[in-house]
N, CA, C and O of each residue as an XYZ file, in Angstrom:
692
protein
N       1.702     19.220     28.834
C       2.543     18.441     27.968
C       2.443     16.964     28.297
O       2.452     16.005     27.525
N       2.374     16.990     29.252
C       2.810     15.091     29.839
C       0.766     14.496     29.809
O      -0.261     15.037     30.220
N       0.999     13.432     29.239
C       0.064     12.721     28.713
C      -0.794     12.356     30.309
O      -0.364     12.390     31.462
N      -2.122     12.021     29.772
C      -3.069     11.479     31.274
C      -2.033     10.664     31.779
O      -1.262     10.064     31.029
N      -1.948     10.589     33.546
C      -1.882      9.767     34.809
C      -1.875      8.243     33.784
O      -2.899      8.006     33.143
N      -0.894      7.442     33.704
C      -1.230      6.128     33.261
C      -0.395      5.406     33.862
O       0.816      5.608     33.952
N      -1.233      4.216     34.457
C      -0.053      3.312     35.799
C       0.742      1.942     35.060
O       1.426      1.099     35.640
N       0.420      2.019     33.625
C       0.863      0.668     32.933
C       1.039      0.930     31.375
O       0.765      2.092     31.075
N       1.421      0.148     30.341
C       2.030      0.617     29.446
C       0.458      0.259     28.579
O       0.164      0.823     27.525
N      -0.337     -0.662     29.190
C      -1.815     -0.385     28.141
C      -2.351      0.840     28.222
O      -2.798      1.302     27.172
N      -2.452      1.748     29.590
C      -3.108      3.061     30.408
C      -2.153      3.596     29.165
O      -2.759      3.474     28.100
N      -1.453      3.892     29.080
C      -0.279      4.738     28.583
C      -0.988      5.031     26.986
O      -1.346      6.053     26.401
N      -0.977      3.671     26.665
C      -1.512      3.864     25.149
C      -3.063      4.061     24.555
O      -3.467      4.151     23.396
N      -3.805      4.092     25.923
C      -5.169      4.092     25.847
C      -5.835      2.856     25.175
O      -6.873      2.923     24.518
N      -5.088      1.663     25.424
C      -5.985      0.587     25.265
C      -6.249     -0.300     26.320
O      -5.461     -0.281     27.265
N      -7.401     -1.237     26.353
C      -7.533     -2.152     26.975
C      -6.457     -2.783     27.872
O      -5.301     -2.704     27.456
N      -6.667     -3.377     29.002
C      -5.408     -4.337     29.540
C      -5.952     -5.868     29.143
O      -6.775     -6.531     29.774
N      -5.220     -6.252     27.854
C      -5.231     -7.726     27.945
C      -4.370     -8.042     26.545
O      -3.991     -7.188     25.743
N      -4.163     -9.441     26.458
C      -3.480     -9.957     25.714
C      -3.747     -9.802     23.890
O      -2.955     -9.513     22.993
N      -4.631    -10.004     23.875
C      -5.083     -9.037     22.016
C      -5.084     -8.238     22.289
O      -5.407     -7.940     23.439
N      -4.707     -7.359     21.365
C      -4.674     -6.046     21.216
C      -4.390     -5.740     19.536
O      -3.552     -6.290     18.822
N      -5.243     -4.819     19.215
C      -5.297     -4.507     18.298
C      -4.491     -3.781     17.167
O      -4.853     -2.623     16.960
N      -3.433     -4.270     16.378
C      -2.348     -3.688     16.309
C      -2.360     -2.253     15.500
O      -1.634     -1.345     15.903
N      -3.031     -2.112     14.583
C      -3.514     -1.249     13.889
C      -4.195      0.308     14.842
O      -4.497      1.433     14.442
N      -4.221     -0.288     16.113
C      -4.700      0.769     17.072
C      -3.523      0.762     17.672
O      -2.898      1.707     17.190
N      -2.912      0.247     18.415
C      -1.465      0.535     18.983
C      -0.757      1.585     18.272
O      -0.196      2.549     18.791
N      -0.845      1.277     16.895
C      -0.303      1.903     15.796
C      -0.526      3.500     16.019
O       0.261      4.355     16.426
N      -1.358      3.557     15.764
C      -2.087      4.487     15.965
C      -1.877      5.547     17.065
O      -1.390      6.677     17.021
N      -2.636      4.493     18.510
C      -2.155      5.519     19.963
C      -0.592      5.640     19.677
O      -0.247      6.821     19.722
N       0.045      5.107     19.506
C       1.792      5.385     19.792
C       2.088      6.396     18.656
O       2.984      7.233     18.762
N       1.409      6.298     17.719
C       1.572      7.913     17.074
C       1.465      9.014     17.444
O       2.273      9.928     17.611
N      -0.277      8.848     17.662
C      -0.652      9.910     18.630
C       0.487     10.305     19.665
O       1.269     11.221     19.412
N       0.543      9.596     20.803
C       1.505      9.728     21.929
C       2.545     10.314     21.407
O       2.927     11.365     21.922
N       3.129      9.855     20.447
C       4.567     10.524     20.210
C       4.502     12.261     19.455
O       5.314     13.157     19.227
N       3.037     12.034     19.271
C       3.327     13.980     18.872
C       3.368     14.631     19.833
O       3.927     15.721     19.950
N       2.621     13.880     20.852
C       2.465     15.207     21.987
C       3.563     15.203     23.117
O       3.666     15.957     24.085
N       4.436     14.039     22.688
C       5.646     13.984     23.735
C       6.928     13.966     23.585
O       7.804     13.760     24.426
N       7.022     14.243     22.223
C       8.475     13.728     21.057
C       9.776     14.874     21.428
O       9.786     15.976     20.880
N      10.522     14.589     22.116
C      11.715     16.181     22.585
C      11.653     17.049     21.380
O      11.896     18.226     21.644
N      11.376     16.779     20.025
C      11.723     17.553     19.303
C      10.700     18.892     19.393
O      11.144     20.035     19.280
N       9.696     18.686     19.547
C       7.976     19.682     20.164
C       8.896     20.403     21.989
O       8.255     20.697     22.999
N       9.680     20.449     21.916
C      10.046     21.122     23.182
C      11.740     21.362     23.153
O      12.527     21.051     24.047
N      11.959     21.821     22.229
C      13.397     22.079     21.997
C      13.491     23.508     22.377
O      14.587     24.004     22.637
N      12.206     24.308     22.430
C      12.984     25.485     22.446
C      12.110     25.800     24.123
O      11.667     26.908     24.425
N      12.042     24.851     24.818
C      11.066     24.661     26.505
C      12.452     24.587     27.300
O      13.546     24.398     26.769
N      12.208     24.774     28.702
C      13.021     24.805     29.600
C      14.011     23.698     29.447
O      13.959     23.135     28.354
N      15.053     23.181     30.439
C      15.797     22.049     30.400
C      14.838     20.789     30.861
O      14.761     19.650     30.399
N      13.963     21.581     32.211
C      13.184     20.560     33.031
C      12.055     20.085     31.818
O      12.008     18.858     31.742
N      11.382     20.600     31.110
C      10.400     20.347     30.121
C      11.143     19.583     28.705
O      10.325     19.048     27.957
N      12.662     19.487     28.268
C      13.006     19.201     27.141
C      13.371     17.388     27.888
O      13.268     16.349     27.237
N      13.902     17.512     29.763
C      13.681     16.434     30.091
C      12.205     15.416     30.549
O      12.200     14.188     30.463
N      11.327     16.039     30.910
C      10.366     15.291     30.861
C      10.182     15.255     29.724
O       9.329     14.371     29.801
N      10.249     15.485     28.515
C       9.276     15.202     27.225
C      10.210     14.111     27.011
O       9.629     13.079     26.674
N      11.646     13.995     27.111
C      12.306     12.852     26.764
C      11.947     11.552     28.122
O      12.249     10.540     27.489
N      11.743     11.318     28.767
C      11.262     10.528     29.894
C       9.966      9.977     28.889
O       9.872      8.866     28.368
N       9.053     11.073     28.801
C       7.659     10.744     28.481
C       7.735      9.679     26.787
O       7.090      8.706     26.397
N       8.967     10.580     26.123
C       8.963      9.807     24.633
C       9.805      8.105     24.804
O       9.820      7.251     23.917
N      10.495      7.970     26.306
C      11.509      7.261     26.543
C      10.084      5.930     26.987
O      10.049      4.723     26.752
N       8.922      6.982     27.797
C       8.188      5.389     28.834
C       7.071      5.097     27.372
O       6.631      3.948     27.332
N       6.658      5.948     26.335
C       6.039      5.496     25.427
C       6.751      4.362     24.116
O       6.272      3.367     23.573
N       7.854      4.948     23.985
C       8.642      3.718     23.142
C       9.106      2.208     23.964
O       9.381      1.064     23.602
N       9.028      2.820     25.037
C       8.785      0.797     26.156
C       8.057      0.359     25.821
O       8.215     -0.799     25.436
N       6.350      1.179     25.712
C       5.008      0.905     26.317
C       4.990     -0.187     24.994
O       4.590     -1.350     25.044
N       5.594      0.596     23.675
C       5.437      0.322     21.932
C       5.592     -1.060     22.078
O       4.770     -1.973     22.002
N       7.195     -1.048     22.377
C       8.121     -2.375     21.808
C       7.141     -3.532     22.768
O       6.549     -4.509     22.308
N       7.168     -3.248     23.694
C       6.516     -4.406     24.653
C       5.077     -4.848     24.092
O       4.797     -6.036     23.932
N       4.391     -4.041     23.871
C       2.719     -4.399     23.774
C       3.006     -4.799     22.122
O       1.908     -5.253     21.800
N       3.816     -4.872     20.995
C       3.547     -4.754     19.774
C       4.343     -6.523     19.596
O       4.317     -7.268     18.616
N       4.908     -6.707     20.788
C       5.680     -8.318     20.538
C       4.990     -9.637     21.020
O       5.763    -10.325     21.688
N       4.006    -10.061     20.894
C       3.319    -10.668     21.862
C       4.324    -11.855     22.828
O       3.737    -12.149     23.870
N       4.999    -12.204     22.749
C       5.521    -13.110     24.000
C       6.406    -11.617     25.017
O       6.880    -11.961     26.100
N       6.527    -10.471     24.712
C       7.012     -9.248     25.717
C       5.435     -8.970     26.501
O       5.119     -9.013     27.690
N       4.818     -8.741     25.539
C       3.407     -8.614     26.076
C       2.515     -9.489     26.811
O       1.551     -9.066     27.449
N       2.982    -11.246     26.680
C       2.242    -11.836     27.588
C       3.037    -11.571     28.494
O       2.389    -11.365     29.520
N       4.376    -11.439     28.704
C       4.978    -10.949     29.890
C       4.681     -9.804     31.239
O       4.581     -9.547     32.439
N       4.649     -9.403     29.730
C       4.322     -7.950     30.804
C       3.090     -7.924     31.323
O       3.046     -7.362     32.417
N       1.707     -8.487     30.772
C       0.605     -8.631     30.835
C       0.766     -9.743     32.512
O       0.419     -9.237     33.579
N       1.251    -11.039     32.468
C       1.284    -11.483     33.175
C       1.759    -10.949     34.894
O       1.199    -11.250     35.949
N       3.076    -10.000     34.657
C       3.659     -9.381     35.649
C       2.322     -8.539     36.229
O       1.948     -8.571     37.401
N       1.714     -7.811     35.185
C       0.642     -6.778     35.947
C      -0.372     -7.681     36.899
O      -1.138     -7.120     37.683
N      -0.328     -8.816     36.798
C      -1.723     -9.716     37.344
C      -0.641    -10.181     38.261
O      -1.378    -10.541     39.179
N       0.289    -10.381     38.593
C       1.385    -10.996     39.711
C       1.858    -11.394     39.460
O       2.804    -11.198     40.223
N       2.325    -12.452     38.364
C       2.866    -13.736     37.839
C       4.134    -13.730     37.715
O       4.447    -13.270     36.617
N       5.077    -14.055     38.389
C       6.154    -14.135     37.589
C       6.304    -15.665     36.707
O       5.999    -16.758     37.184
N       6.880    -15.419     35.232
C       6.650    -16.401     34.364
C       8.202    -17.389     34.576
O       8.469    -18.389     33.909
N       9.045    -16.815     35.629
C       9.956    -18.014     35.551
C      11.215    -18.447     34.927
O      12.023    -19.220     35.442
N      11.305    -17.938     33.882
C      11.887    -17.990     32.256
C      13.497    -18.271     33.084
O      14.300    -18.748     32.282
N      13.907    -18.130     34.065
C      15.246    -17.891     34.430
C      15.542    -19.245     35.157
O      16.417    -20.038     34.809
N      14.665    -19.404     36.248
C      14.630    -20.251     37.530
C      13.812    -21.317     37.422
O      13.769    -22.175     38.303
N      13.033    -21.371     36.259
C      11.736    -22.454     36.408
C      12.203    -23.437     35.106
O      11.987    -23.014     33.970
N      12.701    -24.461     35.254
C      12.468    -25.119     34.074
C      12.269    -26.108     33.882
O      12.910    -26.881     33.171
N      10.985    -26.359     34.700
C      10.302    -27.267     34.727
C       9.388    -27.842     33.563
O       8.253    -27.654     33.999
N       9.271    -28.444     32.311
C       8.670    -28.463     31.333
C       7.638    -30.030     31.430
O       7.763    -30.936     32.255
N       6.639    -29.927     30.288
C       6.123    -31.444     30.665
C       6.892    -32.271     29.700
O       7.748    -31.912     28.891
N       6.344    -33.627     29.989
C       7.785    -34.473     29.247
C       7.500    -34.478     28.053
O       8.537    -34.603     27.402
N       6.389    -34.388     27.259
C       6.371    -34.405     25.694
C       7.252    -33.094     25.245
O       8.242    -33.097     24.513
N       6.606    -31.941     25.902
C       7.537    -31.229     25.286
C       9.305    -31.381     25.239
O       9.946    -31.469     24.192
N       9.894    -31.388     26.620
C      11.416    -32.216     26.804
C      11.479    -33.057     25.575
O      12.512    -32.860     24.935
N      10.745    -33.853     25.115
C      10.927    -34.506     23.958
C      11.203    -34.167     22.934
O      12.134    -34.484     22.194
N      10.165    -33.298     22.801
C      10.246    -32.438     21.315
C      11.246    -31.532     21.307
O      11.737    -31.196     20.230
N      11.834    -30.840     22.869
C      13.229    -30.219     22.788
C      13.807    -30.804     22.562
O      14.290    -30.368     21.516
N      14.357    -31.898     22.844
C      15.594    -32.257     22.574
C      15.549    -32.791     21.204
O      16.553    -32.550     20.534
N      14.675    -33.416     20.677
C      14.675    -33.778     18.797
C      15.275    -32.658     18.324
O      16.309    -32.605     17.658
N      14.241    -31.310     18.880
C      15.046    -29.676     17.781
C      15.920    -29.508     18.341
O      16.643    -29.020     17.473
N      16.702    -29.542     19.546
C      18.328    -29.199     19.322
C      18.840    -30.305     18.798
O      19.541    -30.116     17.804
N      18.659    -31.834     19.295
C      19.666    -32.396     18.278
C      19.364    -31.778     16.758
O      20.228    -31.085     16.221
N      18.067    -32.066     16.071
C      18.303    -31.639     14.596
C      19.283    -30.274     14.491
O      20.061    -30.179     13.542
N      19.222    -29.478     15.269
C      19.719    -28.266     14.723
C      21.277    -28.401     14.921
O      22.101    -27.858     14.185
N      21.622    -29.310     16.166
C      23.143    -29.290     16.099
C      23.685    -30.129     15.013
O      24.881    -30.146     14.720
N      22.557    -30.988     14.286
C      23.106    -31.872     13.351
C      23.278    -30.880     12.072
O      24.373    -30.859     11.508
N      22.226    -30.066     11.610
C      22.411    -29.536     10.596
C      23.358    -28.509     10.814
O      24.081    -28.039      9.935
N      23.338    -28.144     12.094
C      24.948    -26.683     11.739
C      25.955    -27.575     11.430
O      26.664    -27.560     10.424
N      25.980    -28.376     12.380
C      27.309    -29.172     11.943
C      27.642    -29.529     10.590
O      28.730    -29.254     10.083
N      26.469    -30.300      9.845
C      26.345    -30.311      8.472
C      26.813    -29.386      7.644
O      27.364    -29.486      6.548
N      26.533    -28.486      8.291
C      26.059    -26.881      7.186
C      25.082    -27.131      6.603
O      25.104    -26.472      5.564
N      23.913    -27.915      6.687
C      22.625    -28.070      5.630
C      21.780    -27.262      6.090
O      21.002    -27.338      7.041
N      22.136    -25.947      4.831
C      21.181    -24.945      5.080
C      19.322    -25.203      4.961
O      18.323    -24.575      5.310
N      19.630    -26.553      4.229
C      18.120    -27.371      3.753
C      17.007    -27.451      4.843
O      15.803    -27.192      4.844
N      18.000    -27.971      5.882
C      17.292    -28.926      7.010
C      17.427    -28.181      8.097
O      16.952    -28.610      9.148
N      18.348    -26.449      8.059
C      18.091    -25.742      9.458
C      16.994    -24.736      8.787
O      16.228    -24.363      9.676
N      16.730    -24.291      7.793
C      15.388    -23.892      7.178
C      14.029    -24.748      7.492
O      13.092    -24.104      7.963
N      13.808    -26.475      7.216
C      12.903    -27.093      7.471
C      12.452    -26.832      8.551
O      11.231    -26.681      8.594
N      13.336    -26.658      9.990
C      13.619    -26.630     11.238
C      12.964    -25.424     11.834
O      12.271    -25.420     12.851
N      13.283    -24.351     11.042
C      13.071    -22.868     11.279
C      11.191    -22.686     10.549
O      10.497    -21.718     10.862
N      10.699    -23.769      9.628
C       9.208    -23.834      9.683
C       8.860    -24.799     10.482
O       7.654    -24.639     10.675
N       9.201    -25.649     11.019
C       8.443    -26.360     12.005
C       8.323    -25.852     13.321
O       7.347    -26.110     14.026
N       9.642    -24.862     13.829
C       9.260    -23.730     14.905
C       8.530    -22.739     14.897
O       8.006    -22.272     15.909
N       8.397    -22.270     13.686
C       7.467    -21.040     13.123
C       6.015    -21.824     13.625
O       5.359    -21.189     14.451
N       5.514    -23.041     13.225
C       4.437    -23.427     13.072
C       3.734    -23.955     14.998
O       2.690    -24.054     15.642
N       5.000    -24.108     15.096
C       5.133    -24.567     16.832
C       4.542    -23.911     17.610
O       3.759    -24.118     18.537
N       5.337    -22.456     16.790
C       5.364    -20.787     17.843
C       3.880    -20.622     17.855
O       3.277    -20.572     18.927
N       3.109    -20.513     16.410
C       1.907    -20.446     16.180
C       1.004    -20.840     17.018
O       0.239    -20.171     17.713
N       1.104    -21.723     16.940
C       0.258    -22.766     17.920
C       0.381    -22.270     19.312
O      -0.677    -22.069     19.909
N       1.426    -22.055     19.887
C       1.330    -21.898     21.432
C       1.386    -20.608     21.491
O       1.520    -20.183     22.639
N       1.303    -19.436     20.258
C       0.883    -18.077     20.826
C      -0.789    -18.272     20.914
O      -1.443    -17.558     21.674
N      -1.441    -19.332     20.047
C      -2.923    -19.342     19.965
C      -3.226    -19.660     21.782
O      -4.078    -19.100     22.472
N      -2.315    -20.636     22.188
C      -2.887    -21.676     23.006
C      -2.701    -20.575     24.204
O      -3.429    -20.712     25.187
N      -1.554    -19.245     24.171
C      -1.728    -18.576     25.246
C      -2.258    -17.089     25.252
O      -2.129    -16.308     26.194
N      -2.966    -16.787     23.874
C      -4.175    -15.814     23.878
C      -5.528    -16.389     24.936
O      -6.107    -15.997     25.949
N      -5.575    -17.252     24.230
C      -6.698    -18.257     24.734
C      -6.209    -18.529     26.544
O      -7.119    -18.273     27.332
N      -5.289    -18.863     26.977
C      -4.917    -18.926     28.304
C      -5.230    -17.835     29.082
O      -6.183    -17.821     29.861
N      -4.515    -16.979     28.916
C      -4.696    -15.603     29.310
C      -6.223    -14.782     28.905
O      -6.703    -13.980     29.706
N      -6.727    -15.008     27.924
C      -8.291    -14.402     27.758
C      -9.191    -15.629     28.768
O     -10.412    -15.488     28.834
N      -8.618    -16.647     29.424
C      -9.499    -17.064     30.514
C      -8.825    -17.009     31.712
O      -9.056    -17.884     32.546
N      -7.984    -16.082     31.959
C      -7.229    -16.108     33.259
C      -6.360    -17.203     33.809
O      -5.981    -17.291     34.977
N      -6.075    -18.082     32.755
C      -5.286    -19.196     33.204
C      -3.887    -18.576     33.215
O      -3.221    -18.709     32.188
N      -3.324    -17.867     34.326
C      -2.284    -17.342     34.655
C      -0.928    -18.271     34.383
O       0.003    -17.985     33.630
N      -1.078    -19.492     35.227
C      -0.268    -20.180     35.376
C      -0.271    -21.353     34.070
O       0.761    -22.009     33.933
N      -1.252    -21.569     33.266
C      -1.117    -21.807     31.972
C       0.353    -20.995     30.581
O       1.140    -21.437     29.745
N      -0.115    -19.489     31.208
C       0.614    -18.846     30.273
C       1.807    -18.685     30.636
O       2.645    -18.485     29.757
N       2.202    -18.728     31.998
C       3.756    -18.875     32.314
C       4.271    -19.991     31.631
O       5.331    -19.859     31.019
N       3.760    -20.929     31.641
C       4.079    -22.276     31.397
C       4.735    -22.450     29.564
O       5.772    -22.992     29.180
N       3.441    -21.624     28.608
C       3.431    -20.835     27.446
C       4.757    -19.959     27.419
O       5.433    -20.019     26.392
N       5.014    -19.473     28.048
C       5.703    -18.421     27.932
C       7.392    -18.930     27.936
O       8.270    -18.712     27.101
N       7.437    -19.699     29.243
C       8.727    -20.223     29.081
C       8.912    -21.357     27.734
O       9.975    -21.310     27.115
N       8.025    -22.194     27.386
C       7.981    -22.580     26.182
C       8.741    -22.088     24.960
O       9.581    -22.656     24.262
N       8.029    -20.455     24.877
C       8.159    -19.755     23.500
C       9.437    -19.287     23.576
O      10.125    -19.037     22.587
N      10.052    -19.058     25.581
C      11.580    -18.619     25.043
C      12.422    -19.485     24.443
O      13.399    -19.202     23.751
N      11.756    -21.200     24.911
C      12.846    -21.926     24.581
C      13.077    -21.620     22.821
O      14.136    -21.350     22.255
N      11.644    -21.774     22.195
C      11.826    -21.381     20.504
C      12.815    -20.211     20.287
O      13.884    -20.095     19.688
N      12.247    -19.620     20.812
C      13.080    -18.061     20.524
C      14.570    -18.179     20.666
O      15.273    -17.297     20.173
N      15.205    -19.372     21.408
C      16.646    -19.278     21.750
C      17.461    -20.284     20.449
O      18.581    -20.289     19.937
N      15.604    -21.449     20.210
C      16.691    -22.108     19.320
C      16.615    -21.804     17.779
O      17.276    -22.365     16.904
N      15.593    -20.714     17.600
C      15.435    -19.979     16.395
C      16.717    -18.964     16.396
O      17.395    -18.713     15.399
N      16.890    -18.510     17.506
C      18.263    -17.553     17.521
C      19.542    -18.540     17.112
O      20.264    -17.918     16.333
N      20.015    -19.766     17.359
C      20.796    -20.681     17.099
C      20.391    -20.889     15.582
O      21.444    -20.901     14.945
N      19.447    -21.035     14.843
C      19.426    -21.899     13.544
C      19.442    -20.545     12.919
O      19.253    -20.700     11.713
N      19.574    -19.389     13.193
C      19.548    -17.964     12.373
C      21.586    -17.942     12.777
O      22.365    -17.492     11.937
N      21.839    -18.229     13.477
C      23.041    -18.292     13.554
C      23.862    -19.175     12.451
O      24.699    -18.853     11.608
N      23.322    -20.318     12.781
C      23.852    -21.355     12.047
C      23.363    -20.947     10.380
O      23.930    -21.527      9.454
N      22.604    -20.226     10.185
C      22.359    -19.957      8.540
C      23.366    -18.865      8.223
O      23.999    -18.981      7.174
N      23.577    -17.864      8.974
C      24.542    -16.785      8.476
C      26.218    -17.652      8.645
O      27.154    -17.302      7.926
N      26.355    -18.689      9.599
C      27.200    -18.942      9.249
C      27.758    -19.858      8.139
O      28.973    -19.943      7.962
């Protein structure tokens, strides 16, 4: 029942270990995976077998969410090579960027405040286009082993991610 020996969530899905990945194949292995490990295929198996199949359906839906998000996946990708990326304790940024943070939170505290749904939309494509860019810049990092490049990437993309979570706030409100 329990799928090949796999020491990581790429092993797991039978792909490659690295930062592309092919989504349409993920797709795919995590299908696969889930027939042969899904509790419902062992409902009528021991207790010990209805719990490993749930373990096994529990470490394949990690393996999913993580490898199918790419800033979870440069994460996790990074952790397997040693890296810790920092995101908590490190916030050390270079100064252009500091720059460009602080323009997008002021704009964004200006437009919630506003309520100009106009200008926290404008806001929400110029991060979109941002994000773009520095998921390119840390495929490319990471497909040359620049480890400490992609931490750097990485804490970057949370900052987007926190202030895209703020201007999605500020639109529902």
């Amino acid at each position: 029942m329990t799928p090949e020996f796999a020491r990581n969530h790429f092993e797991l899905l039978g792909l490659p270990v690295g930062y592309a990945v092919d989504a349409s194949r993920l797709e795919d292995r995590y299908r696969e995976l889930q027939s042969r490990v899904h509790p419902d295929r062992f409902v009528a198996g021991s207790e010990a077998e209805r719990r490993v199949a749930m373990q096994w359906a529990t470490r394949a839906n990690e393996a999913y969410r993580t490898l199918r998000d790419p800033l979870a996946r440069a994460r996790y990708l990074l952790g397997l090579k040693g890296f810790d990326t920092g995101e908590e304790t490190n916030t050390s940024m270079p100064a252009d960027f500091l720059m460009q943070q602080m323009e997008w939170r002021e704009a964004s505290a200006d437009a919630r405040a506003a309520r100009d749904v106009a200008a926290l939309e404008r806001l929400r494509v110029d991060l979109a286009e941002a994000r773009r860019e520095m998921l390119e810049l840390l495929e490319r990092s990471l497909a040359a082993a620049n480890y400490e490049s992609g931490c750097s990437l990485v804490r970057k993309l949370r900052f987007l991610e926190k202030l895209e979570e703020e201007i999605d706030d500020g639109l529902e409100g």
